[in-house]
Backbone as a printed PyTorch tensor [residue, N CA C, xyz], in Angstrom:
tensor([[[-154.6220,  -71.4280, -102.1870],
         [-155.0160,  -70.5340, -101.1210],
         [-156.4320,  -70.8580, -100.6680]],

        [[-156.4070,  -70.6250,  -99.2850],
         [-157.9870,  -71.2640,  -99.0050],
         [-158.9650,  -69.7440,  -98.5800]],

        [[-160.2110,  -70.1200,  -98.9620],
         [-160.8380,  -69.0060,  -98.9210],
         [-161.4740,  -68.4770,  -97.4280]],

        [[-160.9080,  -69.2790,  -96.4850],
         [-160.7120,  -69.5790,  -95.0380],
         [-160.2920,  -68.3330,  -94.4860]],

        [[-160.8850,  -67.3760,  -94.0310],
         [-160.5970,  -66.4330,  -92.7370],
         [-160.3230,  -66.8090,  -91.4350]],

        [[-159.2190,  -66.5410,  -90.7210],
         [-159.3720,  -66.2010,  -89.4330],
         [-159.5810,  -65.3490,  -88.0830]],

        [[-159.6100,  -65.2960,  -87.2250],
         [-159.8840,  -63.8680,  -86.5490],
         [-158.5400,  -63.7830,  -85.4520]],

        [[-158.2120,  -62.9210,  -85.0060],
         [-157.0050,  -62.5290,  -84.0390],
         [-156.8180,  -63.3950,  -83.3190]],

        [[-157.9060,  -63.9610,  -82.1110],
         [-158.1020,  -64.8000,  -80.8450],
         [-157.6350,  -66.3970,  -81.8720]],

        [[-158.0020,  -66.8620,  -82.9080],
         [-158.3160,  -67.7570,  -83.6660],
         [-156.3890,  -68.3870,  -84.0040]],

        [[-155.8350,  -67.3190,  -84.5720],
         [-154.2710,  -66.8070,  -85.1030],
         [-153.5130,  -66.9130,  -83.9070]],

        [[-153.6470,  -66.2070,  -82.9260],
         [-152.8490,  -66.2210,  -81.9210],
         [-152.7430,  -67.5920,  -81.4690]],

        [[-153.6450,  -68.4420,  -80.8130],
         [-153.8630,  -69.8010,  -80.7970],
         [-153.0760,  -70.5610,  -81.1920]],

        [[-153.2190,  -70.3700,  -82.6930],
         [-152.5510,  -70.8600,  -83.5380],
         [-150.9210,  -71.3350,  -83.5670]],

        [[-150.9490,  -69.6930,  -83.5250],
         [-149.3240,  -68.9450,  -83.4230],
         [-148.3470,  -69.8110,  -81.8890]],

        [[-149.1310,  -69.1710,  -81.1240],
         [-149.1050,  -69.2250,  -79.3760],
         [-148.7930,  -67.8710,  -78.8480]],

        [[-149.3070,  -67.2260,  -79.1590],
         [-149.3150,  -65.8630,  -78.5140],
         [-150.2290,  -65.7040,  -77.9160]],

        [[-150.1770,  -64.5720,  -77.0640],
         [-151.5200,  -63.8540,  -77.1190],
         [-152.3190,  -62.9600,  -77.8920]],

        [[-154.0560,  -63.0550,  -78.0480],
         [-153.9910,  -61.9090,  -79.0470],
         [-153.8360,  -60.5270,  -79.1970]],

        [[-153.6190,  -59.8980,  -78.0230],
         [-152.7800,  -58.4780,  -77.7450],
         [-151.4970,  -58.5850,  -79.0650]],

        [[-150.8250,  -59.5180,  -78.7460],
         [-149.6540,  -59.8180,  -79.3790],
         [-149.5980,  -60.0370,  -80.7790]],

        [[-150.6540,  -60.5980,  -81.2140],
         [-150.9980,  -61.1710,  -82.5840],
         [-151.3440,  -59.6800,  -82.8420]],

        [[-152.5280,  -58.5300,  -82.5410],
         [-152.3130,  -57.4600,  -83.1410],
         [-151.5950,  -56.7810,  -82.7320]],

        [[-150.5250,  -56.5530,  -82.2250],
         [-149.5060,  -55.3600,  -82.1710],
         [-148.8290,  -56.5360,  -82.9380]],

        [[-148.5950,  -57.2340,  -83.6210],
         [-147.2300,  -57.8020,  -84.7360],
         [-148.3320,  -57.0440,  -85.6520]],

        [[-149.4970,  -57.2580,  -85.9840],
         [-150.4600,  -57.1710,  -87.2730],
         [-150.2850,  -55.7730,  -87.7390]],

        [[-150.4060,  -55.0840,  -86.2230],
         [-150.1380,  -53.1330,  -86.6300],
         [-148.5540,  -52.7130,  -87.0120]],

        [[-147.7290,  -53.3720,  -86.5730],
         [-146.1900,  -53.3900,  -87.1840],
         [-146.1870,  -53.6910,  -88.7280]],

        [[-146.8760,  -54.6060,  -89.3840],
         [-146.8130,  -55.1170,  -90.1680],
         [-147.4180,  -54.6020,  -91.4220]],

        [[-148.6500,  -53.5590,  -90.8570],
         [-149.0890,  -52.3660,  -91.6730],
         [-148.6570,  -51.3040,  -91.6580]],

        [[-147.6140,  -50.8030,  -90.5790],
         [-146.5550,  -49.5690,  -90.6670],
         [-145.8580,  -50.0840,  -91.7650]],

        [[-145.4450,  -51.1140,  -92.1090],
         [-144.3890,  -51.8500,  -93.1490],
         [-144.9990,  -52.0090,  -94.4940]],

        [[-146.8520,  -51.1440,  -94.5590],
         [-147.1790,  -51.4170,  -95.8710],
         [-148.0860,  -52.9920,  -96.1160]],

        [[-147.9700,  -53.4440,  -94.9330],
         [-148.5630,  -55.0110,  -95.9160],
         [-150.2750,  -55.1690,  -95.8060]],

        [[-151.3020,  -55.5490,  -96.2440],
         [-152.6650,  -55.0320,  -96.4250],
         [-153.6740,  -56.1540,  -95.2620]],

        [[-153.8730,  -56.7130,  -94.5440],
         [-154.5450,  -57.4760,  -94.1890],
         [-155.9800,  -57.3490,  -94.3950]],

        [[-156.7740,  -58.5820,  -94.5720],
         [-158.3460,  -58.4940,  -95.1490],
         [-159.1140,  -57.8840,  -93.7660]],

        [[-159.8040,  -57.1980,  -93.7530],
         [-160.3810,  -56.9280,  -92.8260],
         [-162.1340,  -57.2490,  -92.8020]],

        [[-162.9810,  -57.5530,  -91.8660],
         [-164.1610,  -57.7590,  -92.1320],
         [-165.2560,  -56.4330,  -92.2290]],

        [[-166.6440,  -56.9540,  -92.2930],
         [-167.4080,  -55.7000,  -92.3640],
         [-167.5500,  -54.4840,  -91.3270]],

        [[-166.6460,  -55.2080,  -90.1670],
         [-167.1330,  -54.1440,  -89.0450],
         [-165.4910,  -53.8970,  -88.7390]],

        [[-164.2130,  -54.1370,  -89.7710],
         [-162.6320,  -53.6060,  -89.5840],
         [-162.1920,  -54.8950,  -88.5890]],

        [[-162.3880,  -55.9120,  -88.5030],
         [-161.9290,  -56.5520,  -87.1650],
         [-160.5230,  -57.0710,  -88.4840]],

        [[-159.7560,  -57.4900,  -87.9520],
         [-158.3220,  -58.0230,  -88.8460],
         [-158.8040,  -59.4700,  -89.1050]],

        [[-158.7820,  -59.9680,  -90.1720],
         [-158.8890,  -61.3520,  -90.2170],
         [-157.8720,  -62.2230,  -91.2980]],

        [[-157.3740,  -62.9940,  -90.8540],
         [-156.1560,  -63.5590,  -91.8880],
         [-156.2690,  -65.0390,  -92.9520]],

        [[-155.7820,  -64.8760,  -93.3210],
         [-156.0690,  -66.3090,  -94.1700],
         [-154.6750,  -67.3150,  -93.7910]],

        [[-154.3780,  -68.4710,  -94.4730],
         [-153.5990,  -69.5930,  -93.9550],
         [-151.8690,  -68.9270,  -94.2430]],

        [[-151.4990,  -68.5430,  -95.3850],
         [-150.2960,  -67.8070,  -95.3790],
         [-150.2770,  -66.9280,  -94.3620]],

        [[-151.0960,  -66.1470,  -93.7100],
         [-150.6880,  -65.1250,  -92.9410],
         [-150.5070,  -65.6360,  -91.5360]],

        [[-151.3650,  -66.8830,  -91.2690],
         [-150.8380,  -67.3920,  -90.0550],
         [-149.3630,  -68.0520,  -90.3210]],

        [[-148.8380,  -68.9050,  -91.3390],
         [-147.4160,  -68.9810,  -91.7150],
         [-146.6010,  -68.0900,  -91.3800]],

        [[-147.1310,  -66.6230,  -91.6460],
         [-145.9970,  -65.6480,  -91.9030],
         [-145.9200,  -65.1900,  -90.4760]],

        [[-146.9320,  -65.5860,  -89.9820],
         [-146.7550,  -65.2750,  -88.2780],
         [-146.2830,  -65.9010,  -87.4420]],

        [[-146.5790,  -67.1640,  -87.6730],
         [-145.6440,  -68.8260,  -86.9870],
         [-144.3220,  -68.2990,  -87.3470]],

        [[-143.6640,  -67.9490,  -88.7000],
         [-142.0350,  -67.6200,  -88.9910],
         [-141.5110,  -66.1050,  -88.5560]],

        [[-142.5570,  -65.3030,  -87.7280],
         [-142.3470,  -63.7630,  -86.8020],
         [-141.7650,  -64.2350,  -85.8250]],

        [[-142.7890,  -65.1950,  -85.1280],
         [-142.4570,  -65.3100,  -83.4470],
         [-141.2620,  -67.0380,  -83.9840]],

        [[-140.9990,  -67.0850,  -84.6850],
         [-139.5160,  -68.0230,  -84.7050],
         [-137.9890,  -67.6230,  -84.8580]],

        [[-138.4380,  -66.0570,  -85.9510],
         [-137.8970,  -65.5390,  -86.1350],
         [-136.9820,  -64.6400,  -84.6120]],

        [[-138.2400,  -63.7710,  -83.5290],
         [-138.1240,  -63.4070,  -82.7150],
         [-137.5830,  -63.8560,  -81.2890]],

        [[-137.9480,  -65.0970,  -81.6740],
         [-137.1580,  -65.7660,  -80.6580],
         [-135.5540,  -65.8220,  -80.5290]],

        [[-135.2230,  -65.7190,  -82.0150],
         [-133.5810,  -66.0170,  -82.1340],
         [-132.6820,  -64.6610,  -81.0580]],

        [[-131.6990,  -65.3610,  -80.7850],
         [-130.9560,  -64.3280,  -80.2240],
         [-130.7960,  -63.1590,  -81.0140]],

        [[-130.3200,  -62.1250,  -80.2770],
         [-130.4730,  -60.6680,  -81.0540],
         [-131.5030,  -60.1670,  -82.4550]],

        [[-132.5110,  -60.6470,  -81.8000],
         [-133.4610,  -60.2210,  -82.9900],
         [-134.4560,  -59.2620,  -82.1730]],

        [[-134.7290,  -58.2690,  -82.6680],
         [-135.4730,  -57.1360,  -82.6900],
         [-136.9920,  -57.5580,  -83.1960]],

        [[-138.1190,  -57.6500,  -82.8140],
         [-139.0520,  -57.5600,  -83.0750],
         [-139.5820,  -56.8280,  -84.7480]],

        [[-138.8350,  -55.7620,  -84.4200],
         [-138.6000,  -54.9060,  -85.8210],
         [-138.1050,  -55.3120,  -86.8090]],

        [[-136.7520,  -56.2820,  -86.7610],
         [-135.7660,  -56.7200,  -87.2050],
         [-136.5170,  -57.9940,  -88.1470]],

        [[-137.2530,  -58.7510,  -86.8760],
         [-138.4410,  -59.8980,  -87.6480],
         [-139.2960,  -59.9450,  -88.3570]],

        [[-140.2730,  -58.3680,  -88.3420],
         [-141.1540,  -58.5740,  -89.0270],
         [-140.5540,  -57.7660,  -89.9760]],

        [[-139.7950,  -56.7460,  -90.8820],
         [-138.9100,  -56.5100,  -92.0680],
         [-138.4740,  -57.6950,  -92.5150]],

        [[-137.9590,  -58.6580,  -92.1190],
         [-137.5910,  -59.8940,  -92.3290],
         [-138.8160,  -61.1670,  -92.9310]],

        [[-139.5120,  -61.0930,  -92.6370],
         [-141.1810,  -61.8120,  -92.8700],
         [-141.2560,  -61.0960,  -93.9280]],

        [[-141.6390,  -59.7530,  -93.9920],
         [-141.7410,  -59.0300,  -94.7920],
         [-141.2860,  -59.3940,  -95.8940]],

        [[-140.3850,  -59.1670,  -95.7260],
         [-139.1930,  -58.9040,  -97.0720],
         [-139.4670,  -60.3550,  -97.9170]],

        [[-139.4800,  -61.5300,  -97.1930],
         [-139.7890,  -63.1840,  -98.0550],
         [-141.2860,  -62.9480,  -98.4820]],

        [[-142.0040,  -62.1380,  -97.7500],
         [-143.7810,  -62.5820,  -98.3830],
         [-143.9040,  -61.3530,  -99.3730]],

        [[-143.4570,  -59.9190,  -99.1850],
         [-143.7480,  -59.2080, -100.3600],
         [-142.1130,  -58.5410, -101.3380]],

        [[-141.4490,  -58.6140, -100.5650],
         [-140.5560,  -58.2870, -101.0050],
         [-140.1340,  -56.3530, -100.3560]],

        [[-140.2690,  -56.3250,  -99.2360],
         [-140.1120,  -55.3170,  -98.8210],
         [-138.7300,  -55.3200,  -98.1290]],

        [[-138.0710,  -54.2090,  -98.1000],
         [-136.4900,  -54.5620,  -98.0870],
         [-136.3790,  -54.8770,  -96.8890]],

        [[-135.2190,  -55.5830,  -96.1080],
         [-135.2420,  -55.7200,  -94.5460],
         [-134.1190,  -54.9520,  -94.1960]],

        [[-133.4870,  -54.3710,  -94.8850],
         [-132.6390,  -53.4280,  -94.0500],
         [-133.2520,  -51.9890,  -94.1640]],

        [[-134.6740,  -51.8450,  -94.8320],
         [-134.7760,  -50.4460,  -94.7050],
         [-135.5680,  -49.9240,  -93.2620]],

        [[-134.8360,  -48.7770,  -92.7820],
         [-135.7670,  -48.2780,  -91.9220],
         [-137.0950,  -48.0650,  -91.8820]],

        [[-137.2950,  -47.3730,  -92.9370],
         [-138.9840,  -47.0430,  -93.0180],
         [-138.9160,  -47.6120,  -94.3280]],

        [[-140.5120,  -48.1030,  -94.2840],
         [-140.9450,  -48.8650,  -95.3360],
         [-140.2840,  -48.6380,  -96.8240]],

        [[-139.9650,  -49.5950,  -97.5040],
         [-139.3420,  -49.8220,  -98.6410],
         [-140.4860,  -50.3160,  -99.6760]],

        [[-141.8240,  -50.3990,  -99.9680],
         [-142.4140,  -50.8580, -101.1470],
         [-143.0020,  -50.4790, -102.2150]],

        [[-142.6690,  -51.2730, -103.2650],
         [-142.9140,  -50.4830, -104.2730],
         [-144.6510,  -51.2680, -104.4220]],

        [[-145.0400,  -49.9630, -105.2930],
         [-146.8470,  -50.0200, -105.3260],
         [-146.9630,  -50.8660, -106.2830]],

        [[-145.7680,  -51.4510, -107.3860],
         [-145.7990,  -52.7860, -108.2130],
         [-146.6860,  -54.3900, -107.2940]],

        [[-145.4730,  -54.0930, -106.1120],
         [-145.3740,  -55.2690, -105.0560],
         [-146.5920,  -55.5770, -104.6010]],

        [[-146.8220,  -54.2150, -103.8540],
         [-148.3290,  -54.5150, -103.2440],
         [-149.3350,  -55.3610, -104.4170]],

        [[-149.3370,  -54.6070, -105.6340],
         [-150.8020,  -54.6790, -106.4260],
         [-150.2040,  -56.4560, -107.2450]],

        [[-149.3200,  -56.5800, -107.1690],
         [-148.8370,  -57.9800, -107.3770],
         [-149.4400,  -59.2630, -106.3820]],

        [[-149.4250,  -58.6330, -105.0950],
         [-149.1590,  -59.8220, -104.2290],
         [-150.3640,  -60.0100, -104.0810]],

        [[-151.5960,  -58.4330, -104.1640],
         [-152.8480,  -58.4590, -104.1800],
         [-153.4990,  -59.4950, -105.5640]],

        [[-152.9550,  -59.4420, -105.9570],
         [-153.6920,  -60.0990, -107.6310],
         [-153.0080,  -61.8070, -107.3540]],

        [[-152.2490,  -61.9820, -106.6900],
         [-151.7660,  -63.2590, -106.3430],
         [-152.5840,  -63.3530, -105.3180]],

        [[-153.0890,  -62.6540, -104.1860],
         [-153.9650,  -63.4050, -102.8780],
         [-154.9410,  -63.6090, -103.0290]],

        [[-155.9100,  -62.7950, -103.8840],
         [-157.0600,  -62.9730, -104.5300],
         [-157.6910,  -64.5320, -105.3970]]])
């Protein structure tokens, strides 16, 4: 893992979104429980897995009949293990403090 931050404008780029887009996936993605690093003044900033997990959102989203919703439960579910068929968030506080002690 690299100790490499990025910032929204930086990710989106990346991604090919826009960064409107990059944070409304980012705020979906914390309704779903998942923690992103944030800096001293709250701005969202990601590290190299999280741009991965965002490159495989908008690949995901692209597919026919996929729900935006549908994609990021789906992301979800491979990076922490959060269920993808649940409606509202599915995680257990094991998961989180796991994945935290693994990103660290």
């Amino acid at each position: 893992m690299s100790d490499i931050l990025l910032r929204v404008e930086d990710v989106a780029t990346s991604v090919g979104v826009a960064a409107s887009t990059n944070r409304k996936y980012s705020i979906m993605c914390e309704q779903h429980g998942y923690p992103f690093n944030r800096n001293h003044q709250g701005a969202l900033m990601y590290d190299e897995e999280e741009v991965a997990m965002f490159k495989r959102l908008v690949t995901l989203k692209k597919q026919k009949n996929t729900s935006l919703e549908k994609a990021v439960r789906q992301v979800l579910s491979d990076t922490v293990g959060i269920s993808e068929t649940a409606s509202t968030p599915d995680i257990a506080t094991h998961d989180i403090s796991n994945w935290l002690m693994y990103k660290q």
